[in-house]
C-alpha positions in Angstrom: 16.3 11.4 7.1 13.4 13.5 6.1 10.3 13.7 8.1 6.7 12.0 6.8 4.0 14.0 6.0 1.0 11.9 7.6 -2.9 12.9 6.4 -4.3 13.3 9.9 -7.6 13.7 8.8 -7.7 10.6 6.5 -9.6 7.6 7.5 -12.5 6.4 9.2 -10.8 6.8 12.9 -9.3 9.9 11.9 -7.7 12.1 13.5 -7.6 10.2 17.0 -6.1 6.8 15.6 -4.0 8.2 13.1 -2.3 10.6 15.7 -2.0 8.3 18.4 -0.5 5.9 15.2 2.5 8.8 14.6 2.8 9.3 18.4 3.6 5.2 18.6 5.8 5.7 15.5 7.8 8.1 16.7 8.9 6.1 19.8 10.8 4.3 17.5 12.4 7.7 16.0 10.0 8.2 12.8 9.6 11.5 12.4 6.4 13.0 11.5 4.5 15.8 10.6 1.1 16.1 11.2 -1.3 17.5 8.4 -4.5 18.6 9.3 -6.9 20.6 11.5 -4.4 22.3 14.0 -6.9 22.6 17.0 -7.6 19.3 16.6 -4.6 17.5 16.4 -3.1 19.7 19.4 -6.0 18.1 21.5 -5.2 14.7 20.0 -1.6 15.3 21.0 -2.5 16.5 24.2 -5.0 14.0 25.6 -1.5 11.6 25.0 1.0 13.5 26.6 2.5 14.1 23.2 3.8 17.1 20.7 5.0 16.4 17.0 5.1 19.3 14.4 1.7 20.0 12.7 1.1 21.8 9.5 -2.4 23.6 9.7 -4.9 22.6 6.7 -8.2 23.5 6.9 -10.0 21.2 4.4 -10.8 17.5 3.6 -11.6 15.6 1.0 -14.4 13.4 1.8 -14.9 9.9 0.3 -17.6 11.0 -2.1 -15.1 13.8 -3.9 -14.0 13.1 -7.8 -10.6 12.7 -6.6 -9.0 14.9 -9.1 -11.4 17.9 -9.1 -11.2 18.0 -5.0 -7.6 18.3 -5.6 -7.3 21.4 -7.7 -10.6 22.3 -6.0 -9.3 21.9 -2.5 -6.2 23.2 -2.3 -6.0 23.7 1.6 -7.0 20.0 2.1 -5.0 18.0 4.3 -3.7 15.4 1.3 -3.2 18.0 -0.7 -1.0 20.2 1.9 0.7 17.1 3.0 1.3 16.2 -1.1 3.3 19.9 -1.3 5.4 19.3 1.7 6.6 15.9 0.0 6.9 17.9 -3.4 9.0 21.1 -2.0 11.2 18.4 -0.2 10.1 19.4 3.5 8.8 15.9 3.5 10.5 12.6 2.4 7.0 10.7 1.6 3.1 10.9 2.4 0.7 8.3 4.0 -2.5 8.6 4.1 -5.9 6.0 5.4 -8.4 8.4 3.8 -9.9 8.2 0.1 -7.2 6.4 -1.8 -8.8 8.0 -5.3 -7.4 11.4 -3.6 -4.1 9.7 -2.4 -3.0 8.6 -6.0 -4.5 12.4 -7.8 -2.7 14.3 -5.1 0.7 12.2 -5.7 0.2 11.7 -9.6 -1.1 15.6 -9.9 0.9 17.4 -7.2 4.1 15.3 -6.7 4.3 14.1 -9.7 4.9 11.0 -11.9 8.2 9.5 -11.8 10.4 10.1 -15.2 9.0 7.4 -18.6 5.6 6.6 -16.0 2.6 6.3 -17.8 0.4 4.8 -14.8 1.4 4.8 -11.2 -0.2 1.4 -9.3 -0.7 0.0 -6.0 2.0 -2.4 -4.9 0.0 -4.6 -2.1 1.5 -7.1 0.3 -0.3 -10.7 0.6 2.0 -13.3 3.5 2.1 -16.2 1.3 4.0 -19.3 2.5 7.7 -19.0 2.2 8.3 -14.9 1.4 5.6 -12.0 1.0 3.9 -11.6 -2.6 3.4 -8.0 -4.2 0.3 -8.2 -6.0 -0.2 -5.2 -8.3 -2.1 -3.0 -9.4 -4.5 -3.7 -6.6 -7.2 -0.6 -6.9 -5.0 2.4 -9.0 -5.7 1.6 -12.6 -9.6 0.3 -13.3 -8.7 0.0 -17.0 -4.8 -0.8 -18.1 -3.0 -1.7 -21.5 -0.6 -4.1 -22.4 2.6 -2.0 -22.0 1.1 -0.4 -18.4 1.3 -4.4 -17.3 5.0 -4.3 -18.2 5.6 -1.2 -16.4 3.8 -2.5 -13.6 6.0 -5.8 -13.9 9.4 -3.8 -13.4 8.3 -1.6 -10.5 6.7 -4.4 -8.8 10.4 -6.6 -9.6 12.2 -3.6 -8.0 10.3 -3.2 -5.0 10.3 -6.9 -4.4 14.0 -6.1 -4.4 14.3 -3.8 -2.4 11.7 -4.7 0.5 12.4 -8.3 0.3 15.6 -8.6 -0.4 15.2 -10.8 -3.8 17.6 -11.6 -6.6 15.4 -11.8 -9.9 11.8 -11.9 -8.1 9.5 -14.5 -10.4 7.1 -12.1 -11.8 3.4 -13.9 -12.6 0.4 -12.3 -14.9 -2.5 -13.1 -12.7 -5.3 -15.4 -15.5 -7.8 -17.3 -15.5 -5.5 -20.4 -16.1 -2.1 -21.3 -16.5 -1.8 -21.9 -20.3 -0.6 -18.9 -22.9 -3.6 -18.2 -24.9 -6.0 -18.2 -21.7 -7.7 -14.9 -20.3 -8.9 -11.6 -22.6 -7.3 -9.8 -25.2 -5.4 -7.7 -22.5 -3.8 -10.9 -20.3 -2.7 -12.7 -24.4 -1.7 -9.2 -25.3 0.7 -9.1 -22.0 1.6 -12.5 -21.7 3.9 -11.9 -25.2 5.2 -8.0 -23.6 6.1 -9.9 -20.6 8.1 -12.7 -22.1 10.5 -10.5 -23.8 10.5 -7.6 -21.2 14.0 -7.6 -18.9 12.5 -9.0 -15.9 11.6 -13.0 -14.5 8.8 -14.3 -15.9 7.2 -17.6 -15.0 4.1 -17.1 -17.2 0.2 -16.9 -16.0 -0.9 -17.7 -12.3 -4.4 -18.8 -11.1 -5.6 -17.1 -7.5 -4.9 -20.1 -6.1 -0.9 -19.6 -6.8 -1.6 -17.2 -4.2 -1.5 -19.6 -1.6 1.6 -21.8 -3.2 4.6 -18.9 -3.5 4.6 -19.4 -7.1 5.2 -16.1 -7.7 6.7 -13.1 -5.9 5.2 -10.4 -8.1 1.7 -10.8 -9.7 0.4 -8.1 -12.0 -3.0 -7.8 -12.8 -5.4 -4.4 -13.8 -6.5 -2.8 -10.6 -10.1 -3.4 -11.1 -9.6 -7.8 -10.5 -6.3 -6.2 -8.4 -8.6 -5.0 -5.8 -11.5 -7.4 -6.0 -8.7 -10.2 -5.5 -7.0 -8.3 -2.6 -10.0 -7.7 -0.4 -12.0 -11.5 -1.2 -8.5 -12.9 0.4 -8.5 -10.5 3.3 -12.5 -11.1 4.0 -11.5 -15.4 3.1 -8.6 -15.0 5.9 -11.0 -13.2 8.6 -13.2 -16.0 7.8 -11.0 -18.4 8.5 -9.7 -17.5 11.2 -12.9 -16.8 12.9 -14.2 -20.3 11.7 -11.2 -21.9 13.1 -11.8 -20.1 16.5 -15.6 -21.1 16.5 -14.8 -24.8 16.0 -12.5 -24.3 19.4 -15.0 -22.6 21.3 -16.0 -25.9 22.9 -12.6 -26.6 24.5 -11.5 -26.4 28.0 -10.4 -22.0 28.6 -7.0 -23.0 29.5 -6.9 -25.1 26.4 -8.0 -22.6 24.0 -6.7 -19.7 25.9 -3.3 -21.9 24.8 -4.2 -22.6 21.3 -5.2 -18.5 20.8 -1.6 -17.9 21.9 0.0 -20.5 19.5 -2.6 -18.7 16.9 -1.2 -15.4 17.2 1.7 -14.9 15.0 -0.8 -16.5 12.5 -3.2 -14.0 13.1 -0.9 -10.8 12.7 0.5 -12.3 9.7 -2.9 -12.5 8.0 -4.2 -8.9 9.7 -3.8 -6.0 7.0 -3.4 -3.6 10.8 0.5 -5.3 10.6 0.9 -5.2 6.7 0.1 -1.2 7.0 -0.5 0.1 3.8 0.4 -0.3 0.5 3.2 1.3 -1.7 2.3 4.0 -4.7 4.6 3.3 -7.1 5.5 5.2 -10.1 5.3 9.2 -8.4 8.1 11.5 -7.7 7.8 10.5 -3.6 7.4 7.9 -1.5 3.8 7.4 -1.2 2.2 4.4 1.2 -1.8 4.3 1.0 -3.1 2.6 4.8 -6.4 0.8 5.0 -9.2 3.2 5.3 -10.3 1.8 8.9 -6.5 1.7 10.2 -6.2 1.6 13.6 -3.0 3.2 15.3 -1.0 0.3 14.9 -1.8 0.4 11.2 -0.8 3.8 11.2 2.2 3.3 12.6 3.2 0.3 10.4 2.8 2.4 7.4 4.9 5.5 8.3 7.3 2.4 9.0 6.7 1.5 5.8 6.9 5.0 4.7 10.6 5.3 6.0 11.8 2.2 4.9 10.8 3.4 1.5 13.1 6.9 1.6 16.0 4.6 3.6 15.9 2.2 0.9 15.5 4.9 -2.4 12.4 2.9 -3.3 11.8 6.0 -5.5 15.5 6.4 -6.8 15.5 2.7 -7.7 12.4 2.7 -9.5 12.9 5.8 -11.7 16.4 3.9 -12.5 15.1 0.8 -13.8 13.0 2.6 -15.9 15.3 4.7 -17.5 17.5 1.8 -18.2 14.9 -0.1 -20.5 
C-alpha cells in the first residue's frame, strides 16, 4: 500500500502532536510521510526515539490565508507539497488538522476533482444509536444547488458502503420538518431530485433524527452542515461534563467506578477517536482532522486515511458516478 502524505505543520499542536500522532500510527504499520519543516520534524522525531521519511516544505498556510490564492501563491507549503506527492502517486492520500479552506483548494485544485464532480464535500461521522451516521456536507460548500445535494447523496451512499458495511444506506435531506413542502426553495427543490435519484431515500429529517438512527446518510449544504456538526459536538461535551458534575458528590471509589463504566461512552462521543472527516469527490483520498487534534486524533485519521486507499473509497466513488 502506498504511504500517507501527513501536513505536519497543520493544526493548532502542530508539528509536535501531529508527529508523535504518525509515530503512534505507524506502530500499527501505517506508513507515512512527513511534510513539512525538515529541521523541525527531525527534532520531533528525535525527542521520540523515532525516524519516518520527511519531505522538506518550507511554507504554511496560516488560518487567515484565501485558501485558494495561498495555494497557487504558496507553492512550497506543506499542504500543498503533501497535495503533489498524493497527485504524482508517491502518496496514496493526504490528512491534514490545519485550515480545512486550504485542505479542500489544495485537493480540488492540485489533486483534482474526481471524473462528473461538480462539488467535493465533507463526509462527517456522528455515533448515533445503532450504526454511525455520515452527515454531509459538513463545512465544504457554504452555498449548494439542487443537483450538488444529489451528488452529495450518492457519495455519501457509497461511503456509507464502504466504511460501514451497508446494503442500500437510508439517505435523509436534513429540514426543518418532516413533511415534503417544508424548508426553502433549495430543501423542496432537492426533496423531488432525491426521490427519483438511484439511491434510498426516506424523505426529510429534523436534527433530532440525529439521535434516533433514522437515517444513515443526511445531506445538507455545508453552511447548516457545519453549524449542526459542531452544536452536537459542544451539546455532547456538555453533557457529559454535566453528567460528571451531578456525580461529583459520590463516594471516589464510587465514581472512580461509574467514570470507568463512562468510558467507552466518552470515546464514542470524543471527535479525538472519530479522527477526521473524509473529502469526497477529489482524485485522492483526502481525510480533513480537527484543527486542535491531539496525537491520538492524528493517528485515527491516517487510520482513516488507509482504510480509505484499502477500501478504493476513491475508485468506488468515481464508479457510481459514472454509472448514473
Amino acid at each position: 500500500m502506498t504511504p500517507i502524505a501527513l501536513d505536519a505543520m497543520g493544526g493548532d499542536r502542530a508539528p509536535a502532536e501531529v508527529v508523535a500522532g504518525a509515530v503512534d500510527a505507524a506502530t500499527e504499520g501505517v506508513e507515512t510521510i512527513l511534510v513539512g519543516d525538515e529541521p523541525r520534524l527531525k527534532f520531533e522525531l528525535a525527542g521520540l526515539g523515532a525516524d519516518l521519511p520527511i519531505v522538506h516544505a518550507g511554507d504554511v498556510i496560516a488560518m487567515g490565508d484565501d485558501p485558494a490564492r495561498a495555494i497557487r501563491e504558496k507553492p512550497d507549503s506543506s499542504i500543498t507539497v503533501a497535495a503533489r506527492l498524493v497527485r504524482d502517486g508517491v502518496a496514496g492520500a493526504l490528512v491534514s488538522a490545519g485550515s480545512t479552506g486550504a485542505a479542500m483548494a489544495a485537493a480540488a485544485i492540485v489533486i483534482g476533482r474526481s471524473p462528473g464532480v461538480q462539488r467535493p464535500t465533507i463526509a462527517s461521522v456522528f455515533p448515533t444509536p445503532g450504526s454511525p451516521t455520515l452527515v454531509l456536507d459538513s463545512g465544504a460548500n457554504p452555498e449548494v444547488k439542487p443537483e450538488h445535494l444529489v451528488q452529495f447523496a450518492l457519495m455519501g451512499s457509497v461511503a456509507a458502503e464502504v466504511f460501514f458495511g451497508m446494503t442500500l444506506p437510508r439517505v435523509g435531506l436534513l429540514n426543518n420538518g418532516e413533511e415534503p413542502g417544508k424548508g426553502r426553495a433549495l430543501e423542496k427543490e432537492s426533496y423531488v431530485l432525491l426521490q427519483s435519484a438511484p439511491i434510498n431515500f426516506v424523505g426529510n429529517v429534523e436534527g433530532r433524527d440525529l439521535a434516533t438512527d433514522r437515517a444513515d446518510v443526511i445531506v445538507t449544504d455545508g453552511f447548516v452542515g457545519n453549524i449542526f456538526l459542531k452544536t452536537t459536538e459542544g451539546v455532547a461535551q456538555m453533557v457529559l461534563g454535566l453528567v460528571m458534575e451531578a456525580l461529583g458528590g459520590l463516594e471516589s471509589e464510587i465514581l472512580s467506578k461509574v467514570a470507568i463504566a463512562l468510558q467507552p461512552t466518552r470515546q464514542r462521543l470524543d471527535y479525538e477517536h472519530t479522527g477526521g472527516a473524509h473529502l469526497l469527490g477529489v482524485g485522492g483520498v483526502v481525510v480533513i482532522a480537527h484543527g486542535a487534534s491531539s496525537r491520538i486524533a492524528i493517528a485515527n485519521a491516517l487510520r482513516q486515511a488507509r482504510d480509505g486507499i484499502g477500501r478504493d473509497l476513491v475508485g468506488k466513488v468515481t464508479a457510481r458516478l459514472a454509472s448514473q
